[in-house]
N, C-alpha and C positions, 0 to 999 in steps of 0.2 A: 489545541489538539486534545481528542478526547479520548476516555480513557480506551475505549476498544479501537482503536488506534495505535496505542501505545502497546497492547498489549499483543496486536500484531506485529507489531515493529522489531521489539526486542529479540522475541524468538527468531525472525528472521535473521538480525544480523549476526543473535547467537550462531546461526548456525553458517552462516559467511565465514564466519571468524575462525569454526573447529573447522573447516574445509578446505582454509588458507593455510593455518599450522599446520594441520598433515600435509599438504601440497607442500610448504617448506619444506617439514622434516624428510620427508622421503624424496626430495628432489634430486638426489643424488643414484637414485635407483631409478629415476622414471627423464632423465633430461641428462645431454649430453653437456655441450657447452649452452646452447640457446632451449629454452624451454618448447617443448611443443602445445596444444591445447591444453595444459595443467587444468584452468579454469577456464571455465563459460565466460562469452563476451556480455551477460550481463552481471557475474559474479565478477569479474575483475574491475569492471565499472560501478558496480555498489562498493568494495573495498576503496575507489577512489573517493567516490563519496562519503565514506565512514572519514576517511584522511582529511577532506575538503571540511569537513562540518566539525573538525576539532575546535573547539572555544568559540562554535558560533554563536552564543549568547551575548559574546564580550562585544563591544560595539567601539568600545571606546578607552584608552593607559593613556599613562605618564609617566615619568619617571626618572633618575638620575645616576649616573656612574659611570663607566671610562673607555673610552675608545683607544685604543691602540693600533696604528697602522704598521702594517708589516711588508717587510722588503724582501722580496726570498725565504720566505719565514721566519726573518729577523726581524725581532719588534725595531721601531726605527725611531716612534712616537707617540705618546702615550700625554691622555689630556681630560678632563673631568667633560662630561657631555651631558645634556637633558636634553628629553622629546618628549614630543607630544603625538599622538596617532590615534587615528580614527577610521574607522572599515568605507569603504574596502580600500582609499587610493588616497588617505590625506595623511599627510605626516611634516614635523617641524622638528628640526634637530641644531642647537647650538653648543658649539664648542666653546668652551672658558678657559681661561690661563688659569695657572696655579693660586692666584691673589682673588680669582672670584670673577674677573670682566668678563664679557662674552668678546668673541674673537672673530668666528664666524659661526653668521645664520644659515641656514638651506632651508627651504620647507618646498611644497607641495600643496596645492587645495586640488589636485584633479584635472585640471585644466591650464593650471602654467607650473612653472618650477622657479623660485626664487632664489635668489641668493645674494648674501649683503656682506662685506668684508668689516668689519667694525673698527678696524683699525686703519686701515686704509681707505675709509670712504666708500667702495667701490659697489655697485650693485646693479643686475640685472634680472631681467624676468622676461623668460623664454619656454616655450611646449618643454613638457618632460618629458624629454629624449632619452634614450640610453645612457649616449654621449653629455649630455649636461648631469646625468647623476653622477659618471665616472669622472666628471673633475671636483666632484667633493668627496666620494668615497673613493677612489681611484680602480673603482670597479663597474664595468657596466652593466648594473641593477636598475629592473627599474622599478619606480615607488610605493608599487602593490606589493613586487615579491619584497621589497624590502618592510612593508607593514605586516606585510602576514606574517614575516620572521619574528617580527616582535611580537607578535600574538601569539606566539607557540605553534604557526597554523605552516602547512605545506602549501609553497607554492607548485600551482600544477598548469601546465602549459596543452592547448589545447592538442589532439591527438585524434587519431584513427584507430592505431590497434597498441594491442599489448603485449609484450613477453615478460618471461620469468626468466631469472637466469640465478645461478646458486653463486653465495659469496663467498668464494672461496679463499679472502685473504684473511678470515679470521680466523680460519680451520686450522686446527694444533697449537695456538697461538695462546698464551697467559692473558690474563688483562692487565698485569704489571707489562710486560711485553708490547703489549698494545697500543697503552698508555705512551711508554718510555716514546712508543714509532711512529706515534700519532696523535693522540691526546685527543681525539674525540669522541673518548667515550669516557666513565665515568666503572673503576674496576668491578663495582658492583652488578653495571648494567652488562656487561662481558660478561660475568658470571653468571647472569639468568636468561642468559639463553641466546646470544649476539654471535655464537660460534659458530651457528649453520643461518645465517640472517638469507634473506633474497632480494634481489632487485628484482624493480618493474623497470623494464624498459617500454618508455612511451616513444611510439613513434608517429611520423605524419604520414600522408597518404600515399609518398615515395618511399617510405620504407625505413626515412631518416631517425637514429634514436633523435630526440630534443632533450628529454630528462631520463634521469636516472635515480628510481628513489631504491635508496638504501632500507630493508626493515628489520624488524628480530624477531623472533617466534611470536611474540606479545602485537605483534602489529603495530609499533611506536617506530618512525621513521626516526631515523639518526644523523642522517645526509641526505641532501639532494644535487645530483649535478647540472646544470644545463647547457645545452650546446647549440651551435647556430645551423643554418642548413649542411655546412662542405663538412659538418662534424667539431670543428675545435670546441673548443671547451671554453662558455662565456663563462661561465664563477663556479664555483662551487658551495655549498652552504650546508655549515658540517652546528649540530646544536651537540655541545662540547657539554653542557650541564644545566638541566630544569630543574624549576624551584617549583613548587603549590603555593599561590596566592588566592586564602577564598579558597572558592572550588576550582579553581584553574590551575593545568600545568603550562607553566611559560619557563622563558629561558629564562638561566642568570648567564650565562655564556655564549656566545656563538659568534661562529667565524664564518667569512667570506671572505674565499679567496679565487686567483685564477689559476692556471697552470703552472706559473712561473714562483709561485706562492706569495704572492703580492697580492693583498688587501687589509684589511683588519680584522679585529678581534673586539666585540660590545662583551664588556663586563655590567652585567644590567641588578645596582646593587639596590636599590627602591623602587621596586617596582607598586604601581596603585593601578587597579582594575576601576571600570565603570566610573572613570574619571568626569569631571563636569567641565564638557570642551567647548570655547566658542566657534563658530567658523572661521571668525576672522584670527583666528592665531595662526590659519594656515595658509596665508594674506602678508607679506613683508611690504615693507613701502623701504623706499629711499632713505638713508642714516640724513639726518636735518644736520 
């Protein structure tokens, strides 16, 4: 890219950005419950794209620390994890016992979805369905949205239109308060400006939401939810606390959950950017 390129670029999204913030801040004087035309259908589609291109230089992490699966928002099991992941759909994740063994594998190259039980032998290699991710995560994610998470990147589901709609569960509300009720935010990030946050609602060409992103005056999404055609609610995915690695913001925390508040929680404590990945890690074979 060259520099007069660049030099048109910035001003633009500068001015996307002071457009959206007032659009937030005042959306309580200009939108009842569902937003009306706030922004233009190409300004609401360039802020998807500012959201889509977070850490698109990063191609390729690693890294180690703790999954936790949760039962009704009760942690239930907690276990030492490392992955491997690579843009846009490959990703390898193994579970270890306390002592250091590996327990089980899953991975993903794109095209199949593996999984090997280490202690039992057991292993298979099938399409990466929904339904094959949610018998190792016990959520039905699938392997992109689950890599983009790691990447600090939004997953976003294809769509037709837009709305805005104001958030109003964190109006009046402390970040200690917030915290205590929910814990997916960080009291500092509450305090600069998550008070009057907005959702997009993305929908399809009936009308249906599919997601729901969460933002805050600053344009940093914080949650996103997704849903299936009749509306329920396939996960949730809430980035509970990012860290700066290099020049990147990625998580050190986040959760995926569903309705019933069942899924887990990545404590992501080493995180390595621009890692040196082969293809074949994301390739399992049969335990010999």
């Amino acid at each position: 890219m060259n520099g007069s390129t660049q030099n048109v670029q910035i001003p633009t999204i500068l001015f996307i950005c002071l457009v959206f913030f007032s659009a937030c801040t005042s959306l309580s004087h200009r939108i009842s419950k569902e937003s009306k035309e706030v922004l233009s259908p190409s300004e609401t589609n360039a802020i998807i794209s500012i959201l889509k291109s977070q850490n698109q230089n990063l191609k390729t992490i690693k890294g180690v620390g703790r999954i936790t699966f949760l039962e009704s928002e009760e942690k239930e099991m907690s276990t030492r994890i490392a992955w491997v992941a690579s843009t846009p759909d490959k990703i390898r994740i193994t579970l270890s016992s306390i002592s250091g063994h590996p327990m089980i594998s899953a991975a993903s190259d794109g095209q199949w979805f593996y999984f090997v039980s280490h202690a039992r032998g057991d292993y298979y290699k099938k399409r990466p369905t929904n339904f094959n991710m949610k018998r190792f995560f016990s959520i039905s994610i699938k392997s992109e949205d689950m890599v983009d998470s790691l990447f600090g990147r939004i997953p976003v589901v294809k769509y037709d239109s837009i709305n805005f709609v104001e958030d109003r569960s964190l109006t009046g509300r402390s970040g200690k308060e917030f915290e205590n009720a929910n814990g997916s935010l960080l009291i500092e990030d509450i305090n600069k400006g998550n008070k009057n946050s907005c959702i997009l609602h993305l929908k399809d060409r009936w009308g249906n939401v599919r997601e729901k992103i969460y933002l805050n005056d600053r344009l940093d999404a914080h949650k996103i939810e997704m849903f299936d055609v009749s509306g329920a609610l396939v996960y949730r995915l809430e980035f509970i606390r990012m860290q700066e690695v290099k020049s990147y913001r990625v998580p050190h925390r986040l959760r995926v959950s569903n309705d019933k508040g069942e899924g887990f929680q990545l404590d992501l404590d080493r995180y390595w950017t621009d890692a040196v990945v082969s293809p074949s890690v994301f390739t399992l074979t049969p335990p010999s």
